[in-house]
Structure formats: C-alpha cells, structure tokens
C-alpha positions in Angstrom: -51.2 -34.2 58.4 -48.6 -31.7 59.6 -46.3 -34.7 60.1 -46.7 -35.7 56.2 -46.2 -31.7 55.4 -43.4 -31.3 57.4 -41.5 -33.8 55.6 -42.8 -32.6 52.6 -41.2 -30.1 53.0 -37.8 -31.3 54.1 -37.6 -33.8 51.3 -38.5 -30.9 49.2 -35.5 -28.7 50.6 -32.9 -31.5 50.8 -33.6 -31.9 46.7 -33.2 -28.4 45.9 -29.7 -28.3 48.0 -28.9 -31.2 46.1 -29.2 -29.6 42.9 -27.5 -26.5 43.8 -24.6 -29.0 44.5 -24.5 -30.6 41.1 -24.7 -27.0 39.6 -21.6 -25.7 41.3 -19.5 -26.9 38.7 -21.1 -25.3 35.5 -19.6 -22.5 34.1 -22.2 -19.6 32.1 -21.5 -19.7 28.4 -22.9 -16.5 26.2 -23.4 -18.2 22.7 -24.3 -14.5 21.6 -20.6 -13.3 22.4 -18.3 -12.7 19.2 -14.3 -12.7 20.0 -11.2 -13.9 18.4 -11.5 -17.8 19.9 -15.0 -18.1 18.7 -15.0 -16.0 15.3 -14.2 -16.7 12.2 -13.9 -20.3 12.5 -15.4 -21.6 9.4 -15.6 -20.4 5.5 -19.2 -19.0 6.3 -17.8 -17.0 8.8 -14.8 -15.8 6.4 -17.7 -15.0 3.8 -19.5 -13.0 6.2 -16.0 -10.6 6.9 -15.5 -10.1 3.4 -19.0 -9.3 2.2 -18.5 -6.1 5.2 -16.0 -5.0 3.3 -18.4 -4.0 0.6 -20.3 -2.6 3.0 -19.1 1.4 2.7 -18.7 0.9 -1.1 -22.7 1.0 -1.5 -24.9 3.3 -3.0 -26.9 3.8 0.5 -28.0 7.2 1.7 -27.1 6.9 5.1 -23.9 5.3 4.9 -22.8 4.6 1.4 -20.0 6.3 -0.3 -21.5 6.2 -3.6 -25.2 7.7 -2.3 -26.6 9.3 -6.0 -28.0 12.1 -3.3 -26.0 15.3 -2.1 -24.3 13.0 0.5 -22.5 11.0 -2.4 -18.3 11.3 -3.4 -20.0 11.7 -7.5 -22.1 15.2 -6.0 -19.5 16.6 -4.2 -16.9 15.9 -6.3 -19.1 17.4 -9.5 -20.1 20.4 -7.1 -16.4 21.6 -7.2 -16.1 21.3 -11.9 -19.5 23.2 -12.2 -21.2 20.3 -13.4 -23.3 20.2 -10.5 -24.4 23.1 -7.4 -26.0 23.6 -4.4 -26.9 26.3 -2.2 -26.6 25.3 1.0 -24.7 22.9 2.9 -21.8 20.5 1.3 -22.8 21.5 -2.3 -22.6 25.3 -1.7 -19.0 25.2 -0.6 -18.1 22.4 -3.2 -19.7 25.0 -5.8 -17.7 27.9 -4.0 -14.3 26.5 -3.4 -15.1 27.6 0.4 -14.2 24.6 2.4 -11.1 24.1 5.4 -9.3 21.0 7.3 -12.6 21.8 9.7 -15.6 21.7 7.2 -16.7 18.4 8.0 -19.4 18.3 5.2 -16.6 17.9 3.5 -13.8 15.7 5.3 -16.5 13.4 6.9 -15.6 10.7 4.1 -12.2 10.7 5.2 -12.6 11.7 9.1 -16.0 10.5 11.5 -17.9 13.2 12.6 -17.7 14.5 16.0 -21.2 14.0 16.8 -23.1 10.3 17.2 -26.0 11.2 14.3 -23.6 11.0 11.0 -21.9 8.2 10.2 -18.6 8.4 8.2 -14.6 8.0 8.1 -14.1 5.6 5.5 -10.1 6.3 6.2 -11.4 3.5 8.9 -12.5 0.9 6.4 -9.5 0.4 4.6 -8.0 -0.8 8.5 -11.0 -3.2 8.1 -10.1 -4.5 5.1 -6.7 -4.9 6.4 -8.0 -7.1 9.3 -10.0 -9.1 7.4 -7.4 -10.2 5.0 -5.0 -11.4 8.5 -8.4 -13.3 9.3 -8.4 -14.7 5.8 -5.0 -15.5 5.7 -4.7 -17.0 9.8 -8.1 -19.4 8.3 -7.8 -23.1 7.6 -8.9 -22.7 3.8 -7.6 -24.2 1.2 -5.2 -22.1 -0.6 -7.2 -21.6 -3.7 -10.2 -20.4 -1.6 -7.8 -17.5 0.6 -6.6 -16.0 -2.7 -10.4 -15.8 -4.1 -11.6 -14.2 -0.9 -8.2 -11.9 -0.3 -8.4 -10.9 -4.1 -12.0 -9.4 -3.3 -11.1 -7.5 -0.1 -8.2 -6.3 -1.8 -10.2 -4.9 -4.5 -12.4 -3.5 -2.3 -9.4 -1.7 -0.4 -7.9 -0.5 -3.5 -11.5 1.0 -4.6 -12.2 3.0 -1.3 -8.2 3.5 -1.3 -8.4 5.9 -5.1 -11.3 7.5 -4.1 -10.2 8.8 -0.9 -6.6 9.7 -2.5 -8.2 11.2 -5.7 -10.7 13.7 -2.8 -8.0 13.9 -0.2 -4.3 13.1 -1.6 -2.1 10.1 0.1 -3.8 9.1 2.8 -2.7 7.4 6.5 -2.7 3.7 6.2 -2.0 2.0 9.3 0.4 -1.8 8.9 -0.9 -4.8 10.5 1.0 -4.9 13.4 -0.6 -1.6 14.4 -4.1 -2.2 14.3 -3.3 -5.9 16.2 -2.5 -3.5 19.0 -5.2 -0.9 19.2 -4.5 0.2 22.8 -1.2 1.0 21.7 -1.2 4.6 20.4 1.0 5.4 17.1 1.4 8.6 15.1 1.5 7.7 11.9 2.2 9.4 9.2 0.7 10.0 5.5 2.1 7.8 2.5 4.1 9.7 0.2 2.6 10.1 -3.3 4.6 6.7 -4.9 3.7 4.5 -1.9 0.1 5.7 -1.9 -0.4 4.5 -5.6 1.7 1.5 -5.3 -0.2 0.6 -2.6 -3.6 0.5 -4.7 -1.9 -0.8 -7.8 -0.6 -3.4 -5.4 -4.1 -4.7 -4.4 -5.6 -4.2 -8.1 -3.0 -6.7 -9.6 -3.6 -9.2 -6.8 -7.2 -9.2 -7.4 -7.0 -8.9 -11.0 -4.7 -12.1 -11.2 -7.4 -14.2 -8.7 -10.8 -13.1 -9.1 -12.9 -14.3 -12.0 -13.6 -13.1 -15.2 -17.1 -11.8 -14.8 -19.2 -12.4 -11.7 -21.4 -15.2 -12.4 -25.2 -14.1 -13.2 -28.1 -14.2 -10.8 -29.9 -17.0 -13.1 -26.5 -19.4 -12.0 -26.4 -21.9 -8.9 -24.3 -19.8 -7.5 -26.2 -17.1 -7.1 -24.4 -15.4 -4.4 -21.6 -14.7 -6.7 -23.9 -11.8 -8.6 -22.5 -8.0 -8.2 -19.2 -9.7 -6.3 -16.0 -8.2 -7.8 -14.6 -9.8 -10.6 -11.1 -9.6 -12.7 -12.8 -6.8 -15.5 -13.3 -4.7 -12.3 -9.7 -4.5 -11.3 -8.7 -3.8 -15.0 -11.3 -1.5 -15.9 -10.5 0.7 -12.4 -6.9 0.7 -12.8 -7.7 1.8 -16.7 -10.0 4.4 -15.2 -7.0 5.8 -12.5 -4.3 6.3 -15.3 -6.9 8.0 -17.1 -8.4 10.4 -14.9 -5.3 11.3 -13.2 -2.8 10.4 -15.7 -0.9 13.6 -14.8 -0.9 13.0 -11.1 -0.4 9.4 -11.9 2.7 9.9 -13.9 4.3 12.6 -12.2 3.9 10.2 -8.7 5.8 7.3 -10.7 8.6 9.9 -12.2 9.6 11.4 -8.5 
C-alpha cells in the first residue's frame, strides 16, 4: 500500500513539473489594459473618443459646464449683470465684482482645483479634443466617416473654446506636437485676441460644412444620432458669438 502511494505520488509530481515546463513559454496578457497599440482600433472605439468629448459640455452638477445650479457658466455669468445673486460663495463675489487670479470658485472652469474633491479645468478638454481628432485622423476610416466624426469634436472644441474665452479672454491652447509629448515641459503662451477667434471660427466652419442638417430623431433607426451635433448648431453658435460680442468680435478682426 505505501508502494502504490509512493508512486502515487511520484507520478503525481513528475506531471505537475511537466506542466510547469510547457507553461514556461506563456507570456501574461491583461485584456483590461487600454494603451496606444490596443486602443482605438476599430470605429466603435473611435465613437467612444468622440462621444467624451461631449462629456464636460453637459448639464451635470458635478462636472458639467452647463449645471442649471450655482456651479453652472449661465449662474455665474448672470451673477456678475444683476440678473441673478447670491450671498455666499461663487455667486456673492460674481454679484460683487470681488473675485482675483486666486478665487478659484471662480477660475475652476478654466484651472482644476487644488484639492482632489472638485472637479474642473475645462482649459484641459479642449487638449482632449485635440487628441482625439489625431486619433480620428491616424484611424483606418473611410474618408467620409473621419470628417463626420472630426466635424463633431470640432464642434465640441469650438463650443467649450467661446465659452471659456467669452469668461476668461484668449485662452492657452497647446498644438499637437506638444501634448504627443507630455513629459516634455513647455511654456506656452496665451493666443492673441485674432488667433483665439480664428481658432473657434476655424472649427465651426469645419463642422458646419460636415455634420448634418438636424440630428436625426430618437423615433429613427439610428437612434444614437439623437442630441449629437448637427450643421444648425455650428451656424446658430457662430450667429450667437457675433451677436453677443459683436464689439469684441469686430474689434479682434480689425487689429
């Protein structure tokens, strides 16, 4: 009986060796791991990229631009006409005039806080949008399909882009070849006043010329297409900057 055990047990031992051996050759692959050589690769993964470029433009609380609550661009920005007030906080010195370089209630759409429980510095998401559009234009899409997808993030750039130069003046937009190389630290300074709106009236022609008409209703196949920028957007924004800041507008394009 100990005979039979004992080369039980070696049998045992000699199969486990021998599948130690055949694994010596495997290499550990982490499917959850998202780099350049994996990501995007296909046009659901291009889809994905651009739908996070509407991402800050939403009307959420937490993390939205357009938030309807005292955390929104439309409260603070009303806060400092007399349309709207507040007694504390953001809205009091919106209502008051009172604000610095350092009130970040204030500069936390342009610049993240220095603390880990706000979120904030959209400057950051027109960089994203930036990246995405290399991803878009480095993808093996058809032609017709890049300019659809690129005429949406532009849009989306261009969007963010007034609003933080209507609150903030010309703003710091970093090329291409600078964010490719993030280790790489760059001053860089603002746009002047001609390149900032250039830049936005840039991206709302683009889009304009490429997107469609009207996004297609919910009731449509495509129902994915619902609340997605279209053509009337770009038009009815760039109508809307020359009318709200005609002066600014005009005075940029006559320096």
């Amino acid at each position: 009986m100990k005979r039979l055990k004992f080369i039980y047990v070696v049998l045992l031992g000699a199969a486990c060796m021998g599948m130690l051996n055949g694994c010596a050759d495997l290499e550990p692959v982490d499917y959850s791991e998202i780099n350049p050589k994996n990501f995007p690769k296909s046009e659901s993964d291009i889809e994905a990229l651009v739908i996070s470029c509407y991402y800050p433009i939403r009307g959420d609380w937490w993390d939205g631009i357009f938030t309807p609550s005292e955390r929104g661009v439309m409260f603070i920005n009303d806060c400092t006409t007399g349309i709207l007030t507040g007694t504390f906080g953001a809205q009091k010195m919106a209502s008051e005039l009172n604000f610095f370089p350092d009130s970040e209630e204030i500069t936390w759409f342009y610049y993240t806080r220095n603390t880990t429980d706000y979120s904030g510095g959209y400057a950051n998401k027109i960089s994203r949008c930036t990246l995405v559009l290399d991803d878009i234009a480095n993808s093996s899409l058809s032609e017709s399909k890049k300019k659809v997808y690129e005429a949406e993030v532009r849009c989306a750039r261009a969007f963010l882009s007034y609003v933080l130069y209507d609150m903030y003046g010309p703003l710091v937009i970093a090329p291409l070849e600078v964010l490719k190389n993030p280790l790489q630290e760059q001053a860089l300074p603002r746009l002047s006043g001609e390149e900032m709106i250039k830049f936005i009236e840039d991206d709302l022609l683009f889009a304009s010329e490429h997107l469609p008409i009207l996004a297609r209703k919910s009731t449509d196949a495509s129902a994915r297409d619902w609340q997605r920028f279209s053509s009337s957007v770009c038009i009815c924004t760039k109508h809307l900057q020359t009318r709200t800041t005609s002066t600014r507008w005009r005075h940029w394009h006559a320096s």
